[in-house]
C-alpha positions in Angstrom: -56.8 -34.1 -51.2 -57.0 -31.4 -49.1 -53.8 -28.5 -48.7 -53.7 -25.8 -46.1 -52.2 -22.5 -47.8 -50.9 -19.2 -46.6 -52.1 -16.2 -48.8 -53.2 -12.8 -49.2 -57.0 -12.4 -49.1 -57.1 -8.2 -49.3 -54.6 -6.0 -49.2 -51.8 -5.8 -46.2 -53.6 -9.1 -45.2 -52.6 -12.7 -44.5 -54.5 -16.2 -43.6 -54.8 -19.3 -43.7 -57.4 -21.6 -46.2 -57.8 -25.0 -46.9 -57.8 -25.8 -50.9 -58.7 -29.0 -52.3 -56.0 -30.4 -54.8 -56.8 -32.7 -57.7 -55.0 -35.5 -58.3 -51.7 -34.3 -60.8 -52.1 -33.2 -64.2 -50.0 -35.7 -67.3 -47.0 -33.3 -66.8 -47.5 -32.5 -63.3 -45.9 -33.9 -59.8 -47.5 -33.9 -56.6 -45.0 -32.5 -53.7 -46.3 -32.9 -50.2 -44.0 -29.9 -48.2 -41.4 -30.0 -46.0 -40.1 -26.0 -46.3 -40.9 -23.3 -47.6 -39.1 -19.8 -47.9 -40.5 -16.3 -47.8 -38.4 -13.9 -50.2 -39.3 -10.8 -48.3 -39.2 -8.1 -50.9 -41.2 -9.9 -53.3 -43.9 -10.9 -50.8 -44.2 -7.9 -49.4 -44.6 -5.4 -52.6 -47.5 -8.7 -53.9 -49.1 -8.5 -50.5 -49.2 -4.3 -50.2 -50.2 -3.8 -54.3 -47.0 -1.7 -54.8 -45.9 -0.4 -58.3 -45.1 -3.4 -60.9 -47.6 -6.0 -59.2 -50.7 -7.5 -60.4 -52.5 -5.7 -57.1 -55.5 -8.2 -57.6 -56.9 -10.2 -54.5 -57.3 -12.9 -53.3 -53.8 -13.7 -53.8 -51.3 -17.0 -53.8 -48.3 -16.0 -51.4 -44.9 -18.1 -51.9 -42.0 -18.8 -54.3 -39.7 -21.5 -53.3 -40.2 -24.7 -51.9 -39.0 -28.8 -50.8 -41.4 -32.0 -50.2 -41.2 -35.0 -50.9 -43.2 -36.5 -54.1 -46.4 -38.5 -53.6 -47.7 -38.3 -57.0 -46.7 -37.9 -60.3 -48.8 -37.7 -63.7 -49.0 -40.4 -66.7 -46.4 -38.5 -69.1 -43.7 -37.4 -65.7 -40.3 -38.9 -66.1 -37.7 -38.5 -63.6 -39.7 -38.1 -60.8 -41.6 -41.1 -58.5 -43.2 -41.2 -55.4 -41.0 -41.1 -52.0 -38.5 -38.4 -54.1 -37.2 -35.8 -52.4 -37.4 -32.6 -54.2 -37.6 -28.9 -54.1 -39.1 -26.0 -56.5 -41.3 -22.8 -57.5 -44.5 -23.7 -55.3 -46.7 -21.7 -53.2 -47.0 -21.8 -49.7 -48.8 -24.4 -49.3 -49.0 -28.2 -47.6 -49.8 -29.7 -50.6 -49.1 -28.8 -54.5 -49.0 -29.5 -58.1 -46.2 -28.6 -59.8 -44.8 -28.6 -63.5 -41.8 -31.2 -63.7 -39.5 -28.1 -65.5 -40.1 -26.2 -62.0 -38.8 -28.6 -59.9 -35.1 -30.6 -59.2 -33.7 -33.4 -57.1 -32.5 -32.6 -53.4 -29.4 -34.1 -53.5 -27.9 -36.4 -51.1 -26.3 -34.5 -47.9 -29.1 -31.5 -48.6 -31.7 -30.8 -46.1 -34.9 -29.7 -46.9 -34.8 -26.5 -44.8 -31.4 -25.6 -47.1 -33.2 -27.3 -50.2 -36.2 -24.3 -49.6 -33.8 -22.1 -51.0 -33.4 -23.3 -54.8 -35.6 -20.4 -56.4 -33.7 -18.1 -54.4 -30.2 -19.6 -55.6 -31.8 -19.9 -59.1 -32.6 -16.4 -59.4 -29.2 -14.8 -57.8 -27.8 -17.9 -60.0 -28.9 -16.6 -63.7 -27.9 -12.5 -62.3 -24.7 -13.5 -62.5 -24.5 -15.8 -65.1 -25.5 -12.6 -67.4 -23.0 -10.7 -66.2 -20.1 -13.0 -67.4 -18.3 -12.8 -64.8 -14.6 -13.1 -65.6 -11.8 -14.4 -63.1 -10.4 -11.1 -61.2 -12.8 -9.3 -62.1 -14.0 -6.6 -59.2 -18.1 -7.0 -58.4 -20.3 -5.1 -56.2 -23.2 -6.3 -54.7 -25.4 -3.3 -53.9 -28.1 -4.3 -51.3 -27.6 -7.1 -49.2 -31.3 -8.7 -48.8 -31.8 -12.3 -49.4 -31.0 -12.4 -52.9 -28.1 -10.0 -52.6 -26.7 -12.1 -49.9 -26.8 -15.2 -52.3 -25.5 -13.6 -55.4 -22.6 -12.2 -53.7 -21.9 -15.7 -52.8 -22.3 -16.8 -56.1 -20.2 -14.2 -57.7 -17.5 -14.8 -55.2 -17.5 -19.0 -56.4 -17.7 -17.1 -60.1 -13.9 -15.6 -59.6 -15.2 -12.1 -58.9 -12.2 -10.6 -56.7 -12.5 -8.7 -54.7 -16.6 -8.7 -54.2 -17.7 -5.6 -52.7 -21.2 -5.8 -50.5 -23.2 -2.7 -49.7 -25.8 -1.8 -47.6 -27.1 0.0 -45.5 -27.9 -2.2 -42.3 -25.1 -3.1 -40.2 -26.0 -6.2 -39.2 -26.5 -7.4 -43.2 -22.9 -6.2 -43.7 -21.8 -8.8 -40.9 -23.9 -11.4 -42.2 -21.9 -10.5 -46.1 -18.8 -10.6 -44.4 -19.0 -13.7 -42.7 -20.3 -15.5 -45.8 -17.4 -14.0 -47.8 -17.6 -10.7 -49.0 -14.1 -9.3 -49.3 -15.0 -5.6 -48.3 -18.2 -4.2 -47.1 -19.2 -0.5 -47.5 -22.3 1.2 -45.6 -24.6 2.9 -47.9 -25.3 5.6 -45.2 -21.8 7.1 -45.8 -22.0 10.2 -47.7 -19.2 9.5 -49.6 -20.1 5.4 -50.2 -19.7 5.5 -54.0 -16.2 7.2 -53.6 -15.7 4.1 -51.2 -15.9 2.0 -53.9 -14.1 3.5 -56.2 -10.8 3.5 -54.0 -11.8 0.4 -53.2 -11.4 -0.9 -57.1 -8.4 1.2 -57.6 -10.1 4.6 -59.0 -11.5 2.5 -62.0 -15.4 1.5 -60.8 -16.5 -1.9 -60.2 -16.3 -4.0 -63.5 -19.8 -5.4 -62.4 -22.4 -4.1 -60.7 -25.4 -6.3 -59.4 -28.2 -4.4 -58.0 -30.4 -5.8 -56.3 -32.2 -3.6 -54.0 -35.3 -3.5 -55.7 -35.8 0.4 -54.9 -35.7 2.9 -57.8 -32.9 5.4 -56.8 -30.1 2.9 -56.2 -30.0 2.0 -60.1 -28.1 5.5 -60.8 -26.1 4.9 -57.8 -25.2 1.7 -59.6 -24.2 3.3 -62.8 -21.7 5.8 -61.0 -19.7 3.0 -59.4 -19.6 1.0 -62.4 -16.3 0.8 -64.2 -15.9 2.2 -68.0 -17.2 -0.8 -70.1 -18.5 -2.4 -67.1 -21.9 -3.9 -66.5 -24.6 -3.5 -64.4 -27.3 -5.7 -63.9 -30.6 -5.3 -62.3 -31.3 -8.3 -60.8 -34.3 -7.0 -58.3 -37.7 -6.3 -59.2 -37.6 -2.6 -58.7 -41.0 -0.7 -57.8 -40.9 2.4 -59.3 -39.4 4.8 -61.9 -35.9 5.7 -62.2 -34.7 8.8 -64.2 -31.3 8.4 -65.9 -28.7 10.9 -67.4 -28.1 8.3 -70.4 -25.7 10.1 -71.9 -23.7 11.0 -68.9 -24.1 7.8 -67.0 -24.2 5.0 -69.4 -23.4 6.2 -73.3 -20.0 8.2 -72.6 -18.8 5.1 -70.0 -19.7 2.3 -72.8 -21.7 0.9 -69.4 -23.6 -2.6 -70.7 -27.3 -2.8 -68.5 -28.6 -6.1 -68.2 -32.2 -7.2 -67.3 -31.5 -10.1 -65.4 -35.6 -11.6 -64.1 -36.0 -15.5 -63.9 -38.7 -15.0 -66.5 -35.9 -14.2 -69.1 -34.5 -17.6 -69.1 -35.1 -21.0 -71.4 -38.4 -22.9 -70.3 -35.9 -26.3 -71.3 -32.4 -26.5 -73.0 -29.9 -24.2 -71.6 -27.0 -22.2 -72.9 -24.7 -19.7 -72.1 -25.6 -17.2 -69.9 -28.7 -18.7 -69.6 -29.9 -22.0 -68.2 -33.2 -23.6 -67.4 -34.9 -23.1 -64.4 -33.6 -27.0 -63.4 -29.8 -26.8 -64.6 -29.6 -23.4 -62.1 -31.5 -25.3 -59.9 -29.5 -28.7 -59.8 -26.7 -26.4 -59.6 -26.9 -24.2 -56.7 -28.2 -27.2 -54.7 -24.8 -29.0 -55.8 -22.9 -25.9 -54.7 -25.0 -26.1 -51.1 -24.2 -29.4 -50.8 -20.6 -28.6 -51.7 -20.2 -26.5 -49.1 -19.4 -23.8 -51.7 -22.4 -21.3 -50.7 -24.0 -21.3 -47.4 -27.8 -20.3 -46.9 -28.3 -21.5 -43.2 -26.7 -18.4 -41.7 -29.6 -16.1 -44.1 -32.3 -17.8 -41.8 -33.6 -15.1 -39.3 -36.1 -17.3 -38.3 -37.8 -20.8 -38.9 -41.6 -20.9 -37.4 -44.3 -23.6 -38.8 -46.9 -22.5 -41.1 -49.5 -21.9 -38.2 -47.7 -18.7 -37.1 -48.1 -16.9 -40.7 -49.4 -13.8 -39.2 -46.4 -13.3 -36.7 -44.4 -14.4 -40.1 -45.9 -11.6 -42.2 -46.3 -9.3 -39.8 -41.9 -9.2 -39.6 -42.0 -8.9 -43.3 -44.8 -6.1 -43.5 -43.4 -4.4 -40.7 -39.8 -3.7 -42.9 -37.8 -5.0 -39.5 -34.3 -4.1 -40.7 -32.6 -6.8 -39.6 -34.8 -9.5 -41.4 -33.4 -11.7 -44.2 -35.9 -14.3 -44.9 -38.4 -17.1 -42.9 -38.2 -21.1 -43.4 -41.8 -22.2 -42.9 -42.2 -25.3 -41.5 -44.9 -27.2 -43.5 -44.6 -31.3 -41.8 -47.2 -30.8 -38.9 -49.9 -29.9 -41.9 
């Protein structure tokens, strides 16, 4: 079967290829695509070799994706053709994928919303290692794609009140209106002291970071409460130096590594689930109403325009939050 696939054939670079795909491996289900999401950051840091990627090219582009099944491999179970699913895939009309990567779309779930599980899977099992108890004050520092879902997340968790910063106005309106209690602007020389009234003089009890640049992490340990957490949710590319002592010893501060890779390949348990439980779960939530993704969309376009896509994403445009690629004309 042939698949048409987005990815990265040099540095800075993105096409289009046609791949053939074999028929499914005995553990392995066939997903013909519906959607598929670009996580900016991510994408961006593969596609320009920055610090902490592999920097090796060609390269497979994409993350998160929904289809619906057309194959599935002798040992599958819970899974037949005609299924409509959603999971870690690349970008790309036609894929293989592991059965542990990928969950259910439930019923009331569109496939554009669905795109979004690795997304809600990842901002899912950040917070989930933070405990998060009820009443407890969070901030959310950078309000990106996955910032935007986590602080949703925390919010259903019982963080009150959940605090989003950033330094893009119109991410701060797009926080607010999905919920964020206060929003602060980063570019405000006195933003950390903004928090700190804003949790009463104590610091935030958890602090979710999830900016993905170096220099942020410090900021994140200053606004943290005494005994609080912090956890670094997004990939960050590049070194941070830290007053240990100062910063994290003398304020009892808990840091917690929070990357997808760090969780259970099958059984869950607390604090951290399987890729599938977080996954059945955030689509539940969706479906719920409980979090909302469609108002992260800054743009849906079908596969055919990937260089206009990538070229947004490349470009930094500050007002980007993520792309739904259209996949059902390949």
């Amino acid at each position: 079967m042939q698949s048409k696939q987005i990815f990265a054939p040099q540095k800075e670079t993105v096409a289009i290829r046609e791949l053939d795909i074999p028929a499914p491996g005995p553990r392995e289900v066939q997903v013909r695509a519906e959607a598929s999401i670009v996580s900016p950051g991510t994408e961006r840091a593969f596609i320009s070799g920055m610090v902490n990627t592999s920097g090796i090219f060609p390269q497979n582009l994409g993350y998160s994706c929904a289809g619906v099944v057309t194959q599935v491999g002798e040992q599958v179970q819970g899974f037949r053709p005609g299924d409509r699913v959603a999971g870690i895939m690349f970008h790309q009309s036609l894929s293989n994928c592991a059965q542990e990567k990928l969950v259910h779309v439930p019923d009331g779930v569109c496939m554009r919303d669905a795109s979004f599980v690795r997304i809600g899977v990842i901002s899912m099992q950040g917070v989930r290692k933070a405990r998060i108890e009820l009443g407890e004050s969070c901030v959310i520092l950078g309000m990106g794609l996955i910032g935007q879902v986590a602080m949703q997340l925390a919010r259903a968790n019982g963080a009150y009140p959940v605090i989003a910063v950033d330094r893009v106005p119109s991410k701060l309106e797009l926080a607010r209106q999905c919920g964020a209690d206060i929003v602060i602007d980063a570019n405000q020389p006195d933003y950390i002291e903004q928090v700190l009234q804003a949790t009463g003089g104590a610091g935030a009890r958890v602090v979710i970071e999830s900016t993905g640049f170096p220099g942020p992490i410090n900021d994140a340990l200053l606004m943290a409460a005494r005994f609080g957490r912090v956890v670094i949710l997004a990939s960050t590319r590049g070194n941070t130096t830290v007053n240990f002592y100062r910063d994290v010893h003398k304020k009892a501060l808990t840091i917690i590594g929070a990357h997808i890779s760090a969780n259970p390949a099958q059984e869950s348990y607390p604090g951290y689930w399987s890729f599938q439980d977080n996954g059945k779960a955030f689509l539940d939530l969706i479906a719920s109403g409980r979090v909302q993704v469609a108002p992260l969309i800054s743009e849906y376009r079908p596969f055919a325009e990937a260089q206009a896509i990538y070229e947004r994403v490349l470009g930094w445009d500050k007002d980007y939050v993520t792309t739904v690629i259209d996949w059902r004309e390949a």
